[in-house]
C-alpha positions in Angstrom: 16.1 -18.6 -3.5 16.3 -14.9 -3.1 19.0 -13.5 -4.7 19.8 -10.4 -3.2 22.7 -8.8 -5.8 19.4 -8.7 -8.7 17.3 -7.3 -6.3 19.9 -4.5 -5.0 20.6 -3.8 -9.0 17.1 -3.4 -8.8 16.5 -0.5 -6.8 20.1 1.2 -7.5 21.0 0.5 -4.3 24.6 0.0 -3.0 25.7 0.4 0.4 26.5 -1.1 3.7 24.3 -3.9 4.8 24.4 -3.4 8.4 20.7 -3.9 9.5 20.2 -0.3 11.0 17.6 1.9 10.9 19.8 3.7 8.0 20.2 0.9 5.9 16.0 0.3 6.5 15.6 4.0 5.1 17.4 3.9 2.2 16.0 0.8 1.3 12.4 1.4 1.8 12.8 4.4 -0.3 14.8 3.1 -3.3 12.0 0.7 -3.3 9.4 2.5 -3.1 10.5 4.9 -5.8 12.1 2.6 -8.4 9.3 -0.4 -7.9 5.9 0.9 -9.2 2.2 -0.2 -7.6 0.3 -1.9 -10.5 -2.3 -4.0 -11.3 -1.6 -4.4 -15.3 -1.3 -8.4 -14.7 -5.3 -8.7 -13.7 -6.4 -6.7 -16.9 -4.1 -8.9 -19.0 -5.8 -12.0 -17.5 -2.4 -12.9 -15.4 -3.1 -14.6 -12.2 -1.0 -12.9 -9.4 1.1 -15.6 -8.0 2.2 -14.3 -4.2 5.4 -17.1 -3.6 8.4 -15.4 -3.5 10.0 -17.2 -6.8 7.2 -15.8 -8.5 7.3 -12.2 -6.9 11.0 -11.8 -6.9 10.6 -13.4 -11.1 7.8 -10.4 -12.2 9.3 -7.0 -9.5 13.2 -7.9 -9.9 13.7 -10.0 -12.6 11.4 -8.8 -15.2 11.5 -5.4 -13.8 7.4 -4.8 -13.4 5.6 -3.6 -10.4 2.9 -5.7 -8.4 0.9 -4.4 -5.4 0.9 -4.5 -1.8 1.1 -8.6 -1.0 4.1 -8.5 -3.8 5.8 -5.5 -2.7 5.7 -6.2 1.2 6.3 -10.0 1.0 9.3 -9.1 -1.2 10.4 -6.2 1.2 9.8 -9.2 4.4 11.9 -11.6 3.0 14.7 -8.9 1.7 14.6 -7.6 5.5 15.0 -11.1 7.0 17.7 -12.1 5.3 20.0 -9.2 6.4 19.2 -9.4 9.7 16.0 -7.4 10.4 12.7 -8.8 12.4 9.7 -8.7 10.8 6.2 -8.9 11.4 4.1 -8.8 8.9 0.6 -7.3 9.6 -2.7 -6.4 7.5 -4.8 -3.6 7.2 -8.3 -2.3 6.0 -8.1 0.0 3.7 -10.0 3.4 4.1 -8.6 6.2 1.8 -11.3 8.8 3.6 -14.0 6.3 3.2 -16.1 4.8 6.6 -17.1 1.9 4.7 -15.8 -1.3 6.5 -13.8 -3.0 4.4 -11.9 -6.8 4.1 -8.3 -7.1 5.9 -7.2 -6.7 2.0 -4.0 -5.0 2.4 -0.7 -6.1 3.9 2.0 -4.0 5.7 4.8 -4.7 7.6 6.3 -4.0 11.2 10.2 -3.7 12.1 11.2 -4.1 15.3 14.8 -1.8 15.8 15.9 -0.3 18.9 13.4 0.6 21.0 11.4 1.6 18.9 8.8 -0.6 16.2 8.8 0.8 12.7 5.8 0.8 10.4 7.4 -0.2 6.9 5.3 -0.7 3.4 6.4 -0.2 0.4 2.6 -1.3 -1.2 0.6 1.6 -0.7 1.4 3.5 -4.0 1.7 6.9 -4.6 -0.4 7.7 -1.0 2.3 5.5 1.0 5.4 6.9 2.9 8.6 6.7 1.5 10.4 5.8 4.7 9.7 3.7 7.8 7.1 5.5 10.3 8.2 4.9 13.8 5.2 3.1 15.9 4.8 6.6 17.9 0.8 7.4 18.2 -0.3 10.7 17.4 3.1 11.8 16.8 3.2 13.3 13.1 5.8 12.5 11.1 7.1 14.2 7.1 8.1 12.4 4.1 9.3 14.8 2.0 6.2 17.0 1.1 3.6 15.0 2.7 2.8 14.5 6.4 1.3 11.3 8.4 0.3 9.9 11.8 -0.7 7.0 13.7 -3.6 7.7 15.8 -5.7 5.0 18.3 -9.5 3.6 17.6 -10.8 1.0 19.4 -8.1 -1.6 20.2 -6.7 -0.9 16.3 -4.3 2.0 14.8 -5.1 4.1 12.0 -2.8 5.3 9.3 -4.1 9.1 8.7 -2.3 11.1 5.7 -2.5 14.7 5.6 -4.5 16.5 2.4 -5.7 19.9 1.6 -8.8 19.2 3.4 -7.2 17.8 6.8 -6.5 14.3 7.9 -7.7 11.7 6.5 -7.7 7.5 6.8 -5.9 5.9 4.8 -6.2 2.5 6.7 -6.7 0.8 9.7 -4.6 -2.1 11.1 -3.8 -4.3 14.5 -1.1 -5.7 15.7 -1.8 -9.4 14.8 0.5 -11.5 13.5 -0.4 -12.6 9.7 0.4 -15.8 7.8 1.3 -16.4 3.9 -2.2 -18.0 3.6 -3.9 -15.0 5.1 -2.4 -13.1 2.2 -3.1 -16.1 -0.4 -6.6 -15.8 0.3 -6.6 -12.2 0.7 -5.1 -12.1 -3.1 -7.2 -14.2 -4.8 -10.3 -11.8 -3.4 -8.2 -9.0 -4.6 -7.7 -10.1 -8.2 -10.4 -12.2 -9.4 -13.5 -11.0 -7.6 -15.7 -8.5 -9.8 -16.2 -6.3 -6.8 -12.3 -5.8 -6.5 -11.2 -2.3 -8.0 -8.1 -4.2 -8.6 -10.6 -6.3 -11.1 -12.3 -3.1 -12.8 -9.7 -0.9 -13.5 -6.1 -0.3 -14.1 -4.0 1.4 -11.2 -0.6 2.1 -11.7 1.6 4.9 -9.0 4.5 5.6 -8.0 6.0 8.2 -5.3 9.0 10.2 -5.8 10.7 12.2 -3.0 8.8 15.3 -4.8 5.7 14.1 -6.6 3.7 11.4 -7.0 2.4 9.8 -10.1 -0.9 8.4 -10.2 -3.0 6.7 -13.7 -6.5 4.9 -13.2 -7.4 4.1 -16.3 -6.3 7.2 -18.8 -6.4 9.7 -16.0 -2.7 10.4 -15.2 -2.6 12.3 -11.8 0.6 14.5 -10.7 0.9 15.5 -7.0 3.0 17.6 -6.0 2.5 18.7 -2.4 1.1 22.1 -2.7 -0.6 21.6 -5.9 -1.7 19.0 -8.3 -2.8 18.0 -11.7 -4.7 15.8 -14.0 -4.3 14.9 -17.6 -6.9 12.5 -19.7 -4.6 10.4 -22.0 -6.2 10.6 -25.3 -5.8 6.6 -26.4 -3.7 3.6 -25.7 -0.7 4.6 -27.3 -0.3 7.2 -25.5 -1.0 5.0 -22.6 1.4 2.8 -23.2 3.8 5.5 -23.5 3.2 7.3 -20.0 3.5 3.9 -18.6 7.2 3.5 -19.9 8.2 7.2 -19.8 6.7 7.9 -16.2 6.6 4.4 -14.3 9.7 2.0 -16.0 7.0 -0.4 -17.6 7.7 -1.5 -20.7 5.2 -3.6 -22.9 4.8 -4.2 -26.8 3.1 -1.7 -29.0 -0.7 -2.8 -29.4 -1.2 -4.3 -25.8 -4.6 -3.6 -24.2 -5.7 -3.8 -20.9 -9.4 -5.2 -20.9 -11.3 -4.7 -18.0 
C-alpha cells in the first residue's frame, strides 16, 4: 500500500494536495532534487525489484535512490492517487549519440488542462526539474538549463541545450506502456553485461543551480555556464561524496564491484 505521509516526509514536501499543475511542480521538483538517480544496488549484487512495495521500501523508506523505472513508477502511482492521469510512456535513450538503442527508459505523461505534461523524475542530473508542457519546438528553462520537444518520424525527441547546441537526449512515442514492458526492460538494464548500468557506478542528482554527477570516482559539477571535474582519490572518499553530496549513506568499507 502506498503510504503517502512517508513519502511526502520524503521529499520535504508539505502543501495543498489539490491535483493542479502547481501541486505537479512542486512535486516533480522536490523529487527530483531530494531523490538521487543510482545504480549502487547492481554493483552490490542487489537485484532491482520494480513492484511498488519494493520501490516505495528502498526510495522512501530506506531513503536510497533507484533509476528511471523506480523513480517514474513511484512518481505514477504518487500522481494517481491524488487525482492526476497518467500515462506512462518509454523512451530510447540518445544523450548526443545516433546509435539506436532498446526502449530502456521510462517517462511519464500528465494529462491537465489542455495541455499534456511530460513528467520524469528518472533522468538524473540531465533531466528537468519540472514538468515540460507537450508543446513541439517550443523551448522551455529549468532554472539554468534549457529544453525542447522537437518531431522525427512519427516519434518526439527530448533535445537539452549544451555549450555546443542541442542535443538528444531521447526519443519517445506516445504508446501506452505496461508494468511488464518495464519488468523486462529492467532485468536487461541490470543484469545484462552490455548494460552501463552493469559496468559502472552512476549516481546524480539535479539541484535548482547545479547538477551533481559521479561515474565511478569522477565527480562532475554543472553549473550552467561552467563546469567541473574532480577524480576521487579512493573509496573512502567515495563513500563520503556519496553521503555529503547525494544523502546515501552506507557502512565504512563497502565496495562497489563491477
Amino acid at each position: 500500500m502506498l503510504d503517502l505521509p512517508a513519502y511526502f516526509e520524503r521529499i520535504e514536501f508539505s502543501g495543498d494536495l489539490t491535483p493542479n499543475r502547481a501541486l505537479l511542480d512542486k512535486l516533480h521538483q522536490a523529487h527530483a532534487n531530494r531523490i538521487a538517480f543510482e545504480n549502487l544496488d547492481i554493483l552490490l549484487g542487489r537485484p532491482i525489484q520494480v513492484d511498488i512495495a519494493s520501490i516505495q521500501q528502498k526510495l522512501v523508506f530506506e531513503r536510497r535512490g533507484g533509476y528511471c523505472f523506480e523513480h517514474n513508477l513511484l512518481m505514477a502511482a504518487v500522481l494517481e492517487a491524488l487525482g492526476f492521469t497518467v500515462r506512462q510512456l518509454a523512451a530510447r535513450v540518445r544523450l548526443g549519440s545516433d546509435e539506436v538503442r532498446a526502449r530502456t527508459h521510462m517517462l511519464l505523461m500528465v494529462d491537465l488542462d489542455d495541455t499534456p505534461l511530460l513528467v520524469d523524475v528518472g533522468f538524473g542530473a540531465q533531466g528537468f526539474q519540472k514538468p515540460l508542457p507537450f508543446t513541439p519546438g517550443k523551448t522551455f528553462r529549468r532554472f539554468f538549463w534549457q529544453y525542447r520537444i522537437v518531431p522525427e518520424d512519427g516519434a518526439w525527441v527530448l533535445q537539452g541545450l549544451q555549450n555546443t547546441g542541442w542535443i538528444d537526449l531521447y526519443v519517445f512515442t506516445l504508446e501506452p506502456q505496461h508494468w511488464v514492458d518495464y519488468k523486462v526492460a529492467n532485468h536487461y538494464v541490470s543484469t545484462h553485461p552490455d548494460s552501463q548500468f552493469a559496468r559502472m557506478l552512476i549516481v546524480q542528482r539535479p539541484a535548482p543551480e547545479v547538477r551533481y554527477s559521479l561515474h565511478d570516482f569522477e565527480l562532475h559539477i554543472d553549473r550552467g555556464k561552467s563546469q567541473t571535474k574532480r577524480v576521487l582519490p579512493d573509496e573512502t572518499e567515495r563513500l563520503t561524496v556519496l553521503a555529503d553530496v547525494f544523502d546515501l549513506h552506507f557502512p565504512p568499507g563497502t565496495r562497489f564491484a563491477r
